[in-house]
C-alpha positions in Angstrom: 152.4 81.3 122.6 152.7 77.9 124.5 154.1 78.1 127.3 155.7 75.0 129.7 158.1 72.4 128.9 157.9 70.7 125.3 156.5 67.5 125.0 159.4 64.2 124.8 159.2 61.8 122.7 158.1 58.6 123.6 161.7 56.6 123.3 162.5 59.7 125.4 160.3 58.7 128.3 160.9 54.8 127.9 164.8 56.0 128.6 163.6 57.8 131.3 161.1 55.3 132.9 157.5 56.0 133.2 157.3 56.1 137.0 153.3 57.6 137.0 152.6 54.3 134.9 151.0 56.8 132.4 150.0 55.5 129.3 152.8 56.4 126.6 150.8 57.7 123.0 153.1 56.8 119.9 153.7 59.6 118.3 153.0 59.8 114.2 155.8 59.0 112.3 155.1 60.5 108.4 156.3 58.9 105.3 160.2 59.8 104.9 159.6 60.2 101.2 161.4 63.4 100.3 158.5 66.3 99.9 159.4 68.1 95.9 160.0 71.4 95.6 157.5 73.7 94.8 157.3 75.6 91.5 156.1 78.9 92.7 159.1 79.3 94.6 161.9 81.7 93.1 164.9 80.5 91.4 167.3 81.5 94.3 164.7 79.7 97.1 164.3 77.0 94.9 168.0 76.6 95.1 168.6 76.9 99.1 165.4 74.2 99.2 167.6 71.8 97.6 170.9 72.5 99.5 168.4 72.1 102.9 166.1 69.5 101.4 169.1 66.9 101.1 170.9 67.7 104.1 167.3 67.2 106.1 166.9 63.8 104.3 170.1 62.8 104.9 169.7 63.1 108.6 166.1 61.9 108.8 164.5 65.3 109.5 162.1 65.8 106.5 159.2 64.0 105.7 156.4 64.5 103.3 154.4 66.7 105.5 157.5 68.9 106.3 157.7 70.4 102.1 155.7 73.1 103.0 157.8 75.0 105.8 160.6 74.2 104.1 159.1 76.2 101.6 158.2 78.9 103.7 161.6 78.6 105.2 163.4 79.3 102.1 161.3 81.8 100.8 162.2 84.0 103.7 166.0 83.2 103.4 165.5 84.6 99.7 163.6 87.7 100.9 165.9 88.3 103.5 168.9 88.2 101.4 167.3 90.0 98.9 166.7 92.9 101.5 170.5 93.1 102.8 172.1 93.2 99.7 169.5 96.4 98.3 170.4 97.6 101.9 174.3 97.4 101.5 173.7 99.0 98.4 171.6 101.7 99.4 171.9 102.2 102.9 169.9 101.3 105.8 168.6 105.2 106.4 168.0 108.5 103.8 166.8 111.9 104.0 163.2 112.4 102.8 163.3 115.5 101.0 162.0 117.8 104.2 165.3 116.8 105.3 164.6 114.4 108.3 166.1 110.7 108.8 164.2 108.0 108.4 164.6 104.3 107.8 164.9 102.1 104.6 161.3 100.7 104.3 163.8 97.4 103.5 164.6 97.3 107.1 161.2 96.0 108.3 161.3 93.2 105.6 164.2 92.5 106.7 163.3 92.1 110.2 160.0 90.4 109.2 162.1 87.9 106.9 164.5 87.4 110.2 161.8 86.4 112.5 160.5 83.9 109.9 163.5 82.0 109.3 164.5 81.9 113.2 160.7 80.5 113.8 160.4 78.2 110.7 164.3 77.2 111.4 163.2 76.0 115.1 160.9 73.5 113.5 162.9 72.3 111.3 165.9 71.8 113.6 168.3 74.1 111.6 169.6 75.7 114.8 172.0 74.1 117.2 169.2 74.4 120.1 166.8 72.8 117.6 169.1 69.9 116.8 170.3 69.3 121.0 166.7 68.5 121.3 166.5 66.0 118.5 167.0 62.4 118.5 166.3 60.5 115.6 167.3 58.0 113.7 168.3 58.5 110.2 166.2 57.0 107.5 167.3 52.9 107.6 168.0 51.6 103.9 166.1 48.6 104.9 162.2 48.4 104.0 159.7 47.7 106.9 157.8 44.6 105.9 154.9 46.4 107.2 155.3 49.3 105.3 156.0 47.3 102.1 152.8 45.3 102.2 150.7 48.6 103.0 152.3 50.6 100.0 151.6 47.6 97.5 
């Protein structure tokens, strides 16, 4: 677990003024080229990876590197929907047949599924906290020069 404050961005600390006259890194900055989905996910996350996928674009928050917990991401929404609705149907405890209460085994997916999605939702900036801490800008229509001559 890391602990301490999370790192700013370097527009951040220009904003801010640099009064240690410490030397200010550039963060990476990843192609914005939208990441495709991938095949081995199931119809339903494939589905949610689309709805997320164009939304993230949109606002400038995926990048080619980012497909993968995206993935991961939607593959635990499936699983965890797919747990609550066999748990609605079936119920969330039974009686084994010595007659004592346990829980659905579904639960602990659940749970599992739950933690994944509020992690891999963090770092993808799918929760209000996530997004307060953001600042982008969204992807500009216009093509860098620079960028142009390297692709080419």
């Amino acid at each position: 677990m890391k602990r301490g404050r999370k790192p700013e961005g370097t527009s951040c600390k220009l904003v801010k003024g640099n009064p240690g006259k410490r030397a200010l890194a550039e963060h990476p900055k990843p192609s914005t080229e939208r990441p495709e989905c991938p095949q081995w996910l199931n119809e339903e996350a494939q589905a949610h990876w689309h709805r997320l996928a164009d939304e993230l674009a949109r606002l400038g928050l995926l990048s080619i590197l980012d497909g993968d917990v995206l993935a991961l991401y939607c593959q635990s929404w499936a699983e965890y929907r797919w747990a609550t609705e066999v748990l609605q149907r079936e119920g969330r405890v039974f009686f084994t047949r010595s007659g004592y209460l346990v829980q659905h085994p579904l639960c602990s997916i659940q749970r599992a599924a739950l933690k994944s999605l509020t992690t891999l939702g963090e770092k993808l900036g799918l929760t209000p906290e996530a997004r307060a801490r953001l600042s982008v800008s969204p992807p500009s229509e216009e093509v860098d020069a620079l960028e142009e001559f390297l692709r080419s």
